[in-house]
C-alpha positions as CSV (number, residue, x, y, z in Angstrom):
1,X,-66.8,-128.7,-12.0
2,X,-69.7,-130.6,-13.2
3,X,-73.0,-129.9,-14.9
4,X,-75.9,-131.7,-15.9
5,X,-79.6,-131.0,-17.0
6,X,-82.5,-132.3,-17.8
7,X,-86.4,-131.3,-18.3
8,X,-88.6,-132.4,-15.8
9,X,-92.3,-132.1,-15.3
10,X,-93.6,-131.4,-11.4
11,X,-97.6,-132.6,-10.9
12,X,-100.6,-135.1,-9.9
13,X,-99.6,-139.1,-10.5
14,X,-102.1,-138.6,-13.3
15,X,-100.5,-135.7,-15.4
16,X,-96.9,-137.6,-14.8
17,X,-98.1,-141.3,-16.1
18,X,-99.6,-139.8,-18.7
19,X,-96.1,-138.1,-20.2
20,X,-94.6,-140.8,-19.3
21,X,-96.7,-143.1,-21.5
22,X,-97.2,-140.6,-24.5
23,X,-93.6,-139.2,-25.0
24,X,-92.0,-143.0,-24.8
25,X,-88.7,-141.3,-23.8
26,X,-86.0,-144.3,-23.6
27,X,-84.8,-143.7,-19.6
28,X,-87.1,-141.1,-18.8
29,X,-88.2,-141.7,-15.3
30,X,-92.2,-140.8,-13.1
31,X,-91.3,-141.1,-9.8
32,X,-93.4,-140.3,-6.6
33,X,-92.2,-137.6,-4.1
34,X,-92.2,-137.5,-0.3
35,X,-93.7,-134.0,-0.4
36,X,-97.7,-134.1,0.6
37,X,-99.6,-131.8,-2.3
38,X,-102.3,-131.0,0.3
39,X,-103.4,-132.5,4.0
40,X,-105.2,-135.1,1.9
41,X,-101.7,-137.0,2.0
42,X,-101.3,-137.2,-1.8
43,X,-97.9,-137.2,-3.0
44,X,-96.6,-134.9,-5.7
45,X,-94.9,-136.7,-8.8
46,X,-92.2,-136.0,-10.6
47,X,-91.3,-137.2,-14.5
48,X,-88.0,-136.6,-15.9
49,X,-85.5,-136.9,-18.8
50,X,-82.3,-138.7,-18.8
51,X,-79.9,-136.2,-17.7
52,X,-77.2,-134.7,-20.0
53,X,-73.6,-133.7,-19.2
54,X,-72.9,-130.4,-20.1
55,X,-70.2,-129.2,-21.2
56,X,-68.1,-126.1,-18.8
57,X,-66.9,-124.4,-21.9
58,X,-70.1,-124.8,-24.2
59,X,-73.0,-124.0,-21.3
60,X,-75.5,-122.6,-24.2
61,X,-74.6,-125.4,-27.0
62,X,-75.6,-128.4,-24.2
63,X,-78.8,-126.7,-23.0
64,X,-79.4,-126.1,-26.6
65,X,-78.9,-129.4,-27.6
66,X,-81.2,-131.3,-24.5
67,X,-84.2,-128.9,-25.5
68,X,-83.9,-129.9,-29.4
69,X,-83.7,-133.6,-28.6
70,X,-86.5,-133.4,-26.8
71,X,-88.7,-130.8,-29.1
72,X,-90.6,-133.5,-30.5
73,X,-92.3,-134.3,-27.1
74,X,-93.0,-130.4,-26.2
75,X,-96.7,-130.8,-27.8
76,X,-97.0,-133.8,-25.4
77,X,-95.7,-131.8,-22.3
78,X,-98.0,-128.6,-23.3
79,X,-101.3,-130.8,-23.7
80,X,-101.0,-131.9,-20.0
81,X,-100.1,-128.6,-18.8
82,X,-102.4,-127.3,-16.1
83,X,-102.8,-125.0,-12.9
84,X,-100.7,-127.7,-10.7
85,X,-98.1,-128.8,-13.3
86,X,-94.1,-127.1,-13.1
87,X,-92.1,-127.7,-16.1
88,X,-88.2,-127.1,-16.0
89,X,-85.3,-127.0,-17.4
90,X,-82.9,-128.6,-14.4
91,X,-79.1,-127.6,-14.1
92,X,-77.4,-129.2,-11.5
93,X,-73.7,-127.6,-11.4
94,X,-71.4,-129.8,-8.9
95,X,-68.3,-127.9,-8.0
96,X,-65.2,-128.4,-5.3
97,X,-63.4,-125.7,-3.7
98,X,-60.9,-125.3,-5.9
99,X,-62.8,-124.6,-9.2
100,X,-63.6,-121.0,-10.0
101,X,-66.9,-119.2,-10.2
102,X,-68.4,-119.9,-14.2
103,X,-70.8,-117.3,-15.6
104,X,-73.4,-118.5,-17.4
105,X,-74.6,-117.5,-20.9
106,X,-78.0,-118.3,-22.5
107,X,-78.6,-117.3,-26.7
108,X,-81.7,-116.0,-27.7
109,X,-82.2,-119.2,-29.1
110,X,-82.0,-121.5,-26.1
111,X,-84.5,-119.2,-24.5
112,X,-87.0,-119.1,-27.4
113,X,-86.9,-123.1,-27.1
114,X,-87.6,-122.7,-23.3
115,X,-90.3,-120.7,-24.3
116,X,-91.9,-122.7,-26.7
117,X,-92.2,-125.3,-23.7
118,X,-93.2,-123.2,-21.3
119,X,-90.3,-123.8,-18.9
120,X,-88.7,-122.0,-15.8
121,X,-85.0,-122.6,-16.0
122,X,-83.7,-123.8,-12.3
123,X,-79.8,-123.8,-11.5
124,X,-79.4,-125.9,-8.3
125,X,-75.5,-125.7,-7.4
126,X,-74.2,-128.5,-5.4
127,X,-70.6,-127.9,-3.1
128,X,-68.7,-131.0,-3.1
129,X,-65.8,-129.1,-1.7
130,X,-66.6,-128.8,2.0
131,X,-65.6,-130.9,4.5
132,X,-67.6,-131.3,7.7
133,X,-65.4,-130.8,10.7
134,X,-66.4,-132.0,14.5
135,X,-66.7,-128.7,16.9
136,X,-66.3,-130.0,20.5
């Protein structure tokens, strides 16, 4: 099993250049996506940290860690916060078919820090294990 995370911020090409330019995050990545944001045809952007592994047996301590690296950019996330901007914490756990299920602990502290940057937390789970068979 495998997990990795990262913050990323969902909005306009405006809002994401601008984060991308203020918080002068080494790696950090704006990208355009292929999902229209209206029938106007605009594309919805995406900006994003580097991602971190995580750790299986210290969950909390790697989240924890990711946010405070990246506290001193909060400010710059909040100030272009607005009615069409997402912010998340991403977890991305990659698992096979043998591993077995992990729960998943949070500390009031990793929370608060989500809260101070007004994130959702999204835990995407990714099955490497399956194989795809041919049904005649």
């Amino acid at each position: 099993m495998h997990i990795r995370a990262y913050i990323r911020v969902h909005a306009n090409e405006s809002t994401v250049r601008a984060i991308y330019e203020e918080a002068r995050l080494p790696n950090a990545s704006p990208k355009q996506l292929k999902a229209p944001r209206d029938d106007s045809g605009e594309r919805w952007w995406d900006w994003q940290t580097p991602t971190a592994s995580i750790n299986i047996d210290a969950f909390d301590d790697g989240l924890k860690s990711l946010l405070l690296a990246t506290k001193p950019i909060f400010p710059i996330i909040q100030k272009h916060r607005g009615p069409e901007t997402e912010i998340y914490l991403e977890v991305v756990t990659r698992y096979d078919e043998h591993d077995n299920p992990l729960g998943m602990y949070l500390s009031a502290e990793t929370l608060k820090l989500l809260g101070e940057l007004g994130a959702a937390l999204d835990i995407d789970v990714e099955d490497y294990g399956l194989t795809l068979r041919k049904v005649n």
